[in-house]
C-alpha positions as MATLAB code, in Angstrom:
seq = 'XXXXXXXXXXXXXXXXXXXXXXXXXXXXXXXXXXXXXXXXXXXXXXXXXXXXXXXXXXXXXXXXXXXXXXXXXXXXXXXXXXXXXXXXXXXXXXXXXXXXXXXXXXXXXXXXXXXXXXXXXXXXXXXXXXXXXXXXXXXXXXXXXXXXXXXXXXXXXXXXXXXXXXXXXXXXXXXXXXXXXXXXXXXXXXXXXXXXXXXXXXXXXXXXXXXXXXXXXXXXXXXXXXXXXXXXXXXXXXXXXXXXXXXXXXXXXXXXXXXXX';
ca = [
      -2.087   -9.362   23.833;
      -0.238  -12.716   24.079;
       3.281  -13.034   23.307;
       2.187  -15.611   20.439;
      -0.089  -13.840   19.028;
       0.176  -13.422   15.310;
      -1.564   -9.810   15.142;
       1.390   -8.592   17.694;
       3.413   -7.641   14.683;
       0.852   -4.763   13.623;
       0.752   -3.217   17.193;
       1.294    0.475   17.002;
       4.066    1.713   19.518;
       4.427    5.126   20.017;
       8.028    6.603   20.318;
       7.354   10.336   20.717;
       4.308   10.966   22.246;
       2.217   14.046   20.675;
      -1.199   14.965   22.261;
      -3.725   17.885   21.233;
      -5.957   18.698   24.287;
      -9.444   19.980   22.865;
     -12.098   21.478   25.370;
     -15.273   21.979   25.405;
     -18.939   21.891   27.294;
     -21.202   19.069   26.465;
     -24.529   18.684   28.462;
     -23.054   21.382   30.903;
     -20.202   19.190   31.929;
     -16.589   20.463   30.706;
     -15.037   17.600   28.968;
     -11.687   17.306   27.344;
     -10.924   15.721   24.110;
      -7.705   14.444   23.392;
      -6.319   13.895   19.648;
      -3.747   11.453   19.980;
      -0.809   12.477   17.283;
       1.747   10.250   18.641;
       5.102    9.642   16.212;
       4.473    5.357   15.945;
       6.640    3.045   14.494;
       4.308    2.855   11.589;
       5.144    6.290   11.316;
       9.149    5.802   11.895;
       9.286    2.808    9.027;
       7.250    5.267    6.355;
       9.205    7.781    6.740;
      12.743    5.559    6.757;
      10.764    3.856    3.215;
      10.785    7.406    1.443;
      14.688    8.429    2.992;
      15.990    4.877    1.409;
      14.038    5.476   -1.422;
      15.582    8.942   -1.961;
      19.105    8.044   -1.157;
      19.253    4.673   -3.184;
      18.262    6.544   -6.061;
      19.985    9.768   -5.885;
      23.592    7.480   -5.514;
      22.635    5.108   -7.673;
      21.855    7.104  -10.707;
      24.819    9.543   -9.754;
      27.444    6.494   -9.768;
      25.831    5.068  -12.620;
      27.985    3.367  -15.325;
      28.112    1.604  -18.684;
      28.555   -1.559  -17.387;
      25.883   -1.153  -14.857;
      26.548   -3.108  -11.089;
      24.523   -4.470   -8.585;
      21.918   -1.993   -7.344;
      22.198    0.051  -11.023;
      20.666   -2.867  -12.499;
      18.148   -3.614   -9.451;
      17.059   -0.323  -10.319;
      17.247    0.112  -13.708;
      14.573   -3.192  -13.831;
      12.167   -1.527  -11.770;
      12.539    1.491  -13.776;
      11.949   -0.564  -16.837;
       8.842   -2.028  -15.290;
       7.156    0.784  -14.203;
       7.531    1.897  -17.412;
       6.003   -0.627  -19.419;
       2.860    0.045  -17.032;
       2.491    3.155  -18.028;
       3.290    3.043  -21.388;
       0.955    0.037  -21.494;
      -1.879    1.438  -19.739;
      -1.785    5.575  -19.988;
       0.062    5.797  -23.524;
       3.765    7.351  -24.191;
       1.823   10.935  -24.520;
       1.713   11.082  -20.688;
       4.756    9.798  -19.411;
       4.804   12.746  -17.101;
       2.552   11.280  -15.013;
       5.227    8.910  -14.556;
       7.790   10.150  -11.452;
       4.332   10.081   -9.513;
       3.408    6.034  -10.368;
       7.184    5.362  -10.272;
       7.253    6.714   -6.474;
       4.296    5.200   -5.636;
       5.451    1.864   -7.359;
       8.562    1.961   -5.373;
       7.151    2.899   -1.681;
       4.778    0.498   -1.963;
       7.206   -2.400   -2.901;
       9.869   -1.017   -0.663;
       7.571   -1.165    2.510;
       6.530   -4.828    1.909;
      10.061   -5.859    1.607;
      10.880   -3.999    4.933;
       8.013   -5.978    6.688;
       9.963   -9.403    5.220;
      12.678   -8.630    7.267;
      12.169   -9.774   11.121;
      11.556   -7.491   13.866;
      10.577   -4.632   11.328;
       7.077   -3.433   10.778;
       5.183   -3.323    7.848;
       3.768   -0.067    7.083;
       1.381   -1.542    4.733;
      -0.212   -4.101    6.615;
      -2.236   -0.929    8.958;
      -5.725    0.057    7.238;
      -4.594    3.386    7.691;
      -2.015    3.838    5.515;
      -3.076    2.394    2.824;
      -6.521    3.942    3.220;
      -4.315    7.492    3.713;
      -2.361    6.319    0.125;
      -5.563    5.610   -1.916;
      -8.193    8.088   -0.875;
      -4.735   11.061   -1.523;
      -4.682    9.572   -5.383;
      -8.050    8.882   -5.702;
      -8.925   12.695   -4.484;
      -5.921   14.063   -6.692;
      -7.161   12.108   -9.397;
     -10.827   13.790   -8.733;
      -8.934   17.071   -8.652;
      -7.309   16.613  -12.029;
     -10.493   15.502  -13.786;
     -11.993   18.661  -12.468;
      -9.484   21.070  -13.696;
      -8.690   19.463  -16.834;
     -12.754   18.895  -17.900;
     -14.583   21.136  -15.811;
     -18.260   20.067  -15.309;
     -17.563   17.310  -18.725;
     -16.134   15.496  -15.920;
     -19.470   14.612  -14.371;
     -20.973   13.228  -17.383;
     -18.589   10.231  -16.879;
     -20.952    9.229  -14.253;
     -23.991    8.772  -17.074;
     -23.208    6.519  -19.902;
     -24.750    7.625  -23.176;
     -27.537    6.462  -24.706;
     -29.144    5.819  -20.962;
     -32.830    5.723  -20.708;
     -33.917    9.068  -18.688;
     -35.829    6.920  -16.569;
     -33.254    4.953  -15.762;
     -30.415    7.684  -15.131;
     -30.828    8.593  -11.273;
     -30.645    4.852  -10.618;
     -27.400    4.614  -13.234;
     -25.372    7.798  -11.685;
     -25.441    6.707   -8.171;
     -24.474    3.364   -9.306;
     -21.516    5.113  -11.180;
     -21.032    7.371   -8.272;
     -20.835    4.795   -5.527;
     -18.287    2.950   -8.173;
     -16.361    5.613   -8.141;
     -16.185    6.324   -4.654;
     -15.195    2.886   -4.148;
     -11.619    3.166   -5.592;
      -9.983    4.199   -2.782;
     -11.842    1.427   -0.479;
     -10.695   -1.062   -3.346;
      -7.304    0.038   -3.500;
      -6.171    0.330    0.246;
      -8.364   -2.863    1.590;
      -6.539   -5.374   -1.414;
      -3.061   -4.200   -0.514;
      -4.002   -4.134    3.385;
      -5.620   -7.706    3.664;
      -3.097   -9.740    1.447;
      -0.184   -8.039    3.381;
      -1.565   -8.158    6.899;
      -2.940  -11.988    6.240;
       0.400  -13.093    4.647;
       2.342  -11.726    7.718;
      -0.034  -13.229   10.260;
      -0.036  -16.842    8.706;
       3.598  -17.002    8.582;
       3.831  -15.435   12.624;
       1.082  -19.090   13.310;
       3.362  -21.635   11.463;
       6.566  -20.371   12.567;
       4.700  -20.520   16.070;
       3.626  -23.964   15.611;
       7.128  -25.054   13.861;
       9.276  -23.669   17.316;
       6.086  -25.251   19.712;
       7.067  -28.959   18.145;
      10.884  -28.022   18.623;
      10.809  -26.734   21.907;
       9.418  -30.200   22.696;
      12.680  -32.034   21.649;
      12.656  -35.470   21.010;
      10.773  -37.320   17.842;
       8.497  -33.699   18.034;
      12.115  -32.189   16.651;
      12.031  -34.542   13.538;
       8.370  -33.230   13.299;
       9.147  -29.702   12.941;
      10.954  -30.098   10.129;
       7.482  -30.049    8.077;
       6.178  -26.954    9.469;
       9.521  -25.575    8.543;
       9.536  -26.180    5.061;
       5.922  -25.011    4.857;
       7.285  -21.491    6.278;
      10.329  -21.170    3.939;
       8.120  -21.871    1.091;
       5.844  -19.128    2.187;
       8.272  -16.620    2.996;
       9.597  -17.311   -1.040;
       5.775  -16.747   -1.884;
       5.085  -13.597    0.356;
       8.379  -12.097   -1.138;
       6.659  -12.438   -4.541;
       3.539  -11.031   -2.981;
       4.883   -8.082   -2.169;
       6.128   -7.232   -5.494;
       2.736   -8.674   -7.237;
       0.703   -6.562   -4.484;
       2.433   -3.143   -6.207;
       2.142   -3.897   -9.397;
      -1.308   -4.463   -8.567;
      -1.737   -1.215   -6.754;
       0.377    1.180   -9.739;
      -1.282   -0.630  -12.544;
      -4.993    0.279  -10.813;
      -3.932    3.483  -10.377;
      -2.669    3.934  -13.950;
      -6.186    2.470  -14.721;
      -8.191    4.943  -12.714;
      -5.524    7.986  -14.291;
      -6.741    7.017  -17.396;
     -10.134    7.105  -16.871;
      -9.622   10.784  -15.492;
      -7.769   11.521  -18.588;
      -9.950   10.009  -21.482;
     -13.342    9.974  -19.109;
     -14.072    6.316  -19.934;
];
């Protein structure tokens, strides 16, 4: 891949190298399978996202004050935010589903800021992850409906008052909705992230092209330039839009387990 290429920013690199050798006989041949469980620096950036997520709040909120300073009230903001969500969304009766949306809330926005900064990776612009994030609540969520309503929980998929003959056509159209969550989720985050990144990486390629030139082509570059620090502001504000979109969903879908709407 080309040095200039705008998708070289996603490339996985693998820092400890993990493989799983699997044998076995197909059409008479031995053949060996291999399943690649290499430690990335996808997988390096996640897991720095949840440590500076678990020390900035365990010594923030143990060095809290009255007078609250700079990261106390960073903090106490988000807190306040998250909040509302699920206040607004779930009701107060179940604010113990919040440590869960307020984690998720916070990982999510803490790994888009990361990828703002240069030369770090951004966990959340790989399909993987946030296919990995979505399908892990969707399933828990599919888990707690289960326990909490036992086989109730399937009549969500069949509206009342449907027709009998229309109700195989109706439940696989609720079924395939359902099942669709997770795609909806992790492909929204994924493609505003990964297309934000990438049109920044082709302006800020064209901007240093026209001032690598020198000359009147310096002058030139100055438009280009403004065009990138104006997205950069906007992609900043993407990244905190992009999980608030993500919590409130999920807060959305909770509720639906919950109530079976």
């Amino acid at each position: 891949m080309s040095m200039f290429s705008p998708f070289e920013q996603f490339e996985l690199n693998s820092l400890i190298p993990i493989s799983i050798v699997l044998p076995w006989t197909k059409s008479n041949l031995a053949d060996t399978g291999v399943i690649n469980l290499s430690f990335t620096n996808s997988s390096f950036y996640a897991v720095m996202i949840v440590v500076v997520c678990f020390l900035l709040s365990y010594f923030v909120w143990n060095s809290a004050t009255v007078i609250p300073k700079a990261w106390q009230t960073v903090l106490e903001l988000v807190y306040t935010a998250v909040l509302g969500i699920v206040v607004e969304n779930i009701g107060k009766t179940n604010l113990k589903y919040f440590p869960f949306l307020f984690t998720v809330f916070s990982f999510i926005l803490l790994s888009n800021l990361f990828g703002m900064i240069p030369y770090c990776f951004t966990v959340t612009s790989h399909i993987s992850i946030t296919f990995a994030l979505a399908f892990s609540i969707c399933l828990s969520l599919l888990i707690l409906g289960l326990t909490m309503h036992k086989n109730v929980f399937f009549k969500s998929f069949l509206p009342e008052g449907t027709p009998l003959a229309l109700a195989p056509l109706l439940t696989i159209i609720e079924l395939v909705s359902y099942c669709s969550h997770a795609i909806s989720l992790s492909v929204r985050l994924f493609a505003n992230i990964l297309s934000g990144h990438a049109l920044l990486k082709i302006l800020a390629g064209f901007m240093w092209t026209l001032a690598s030139l020198g000359g009147v082509f310096i002058l030139a570059s100055f438009a280009p330039f403004m065009v990138v620090f104006a997205l950069t502001g906007l992609e900043f504000g993407v990244a905190a839009l992009q999980a608030y979109v993500f919590t409130v969903l999920t807060c959305i879908y909770l509720k639906d387990t919950l109530y079976l709407h």
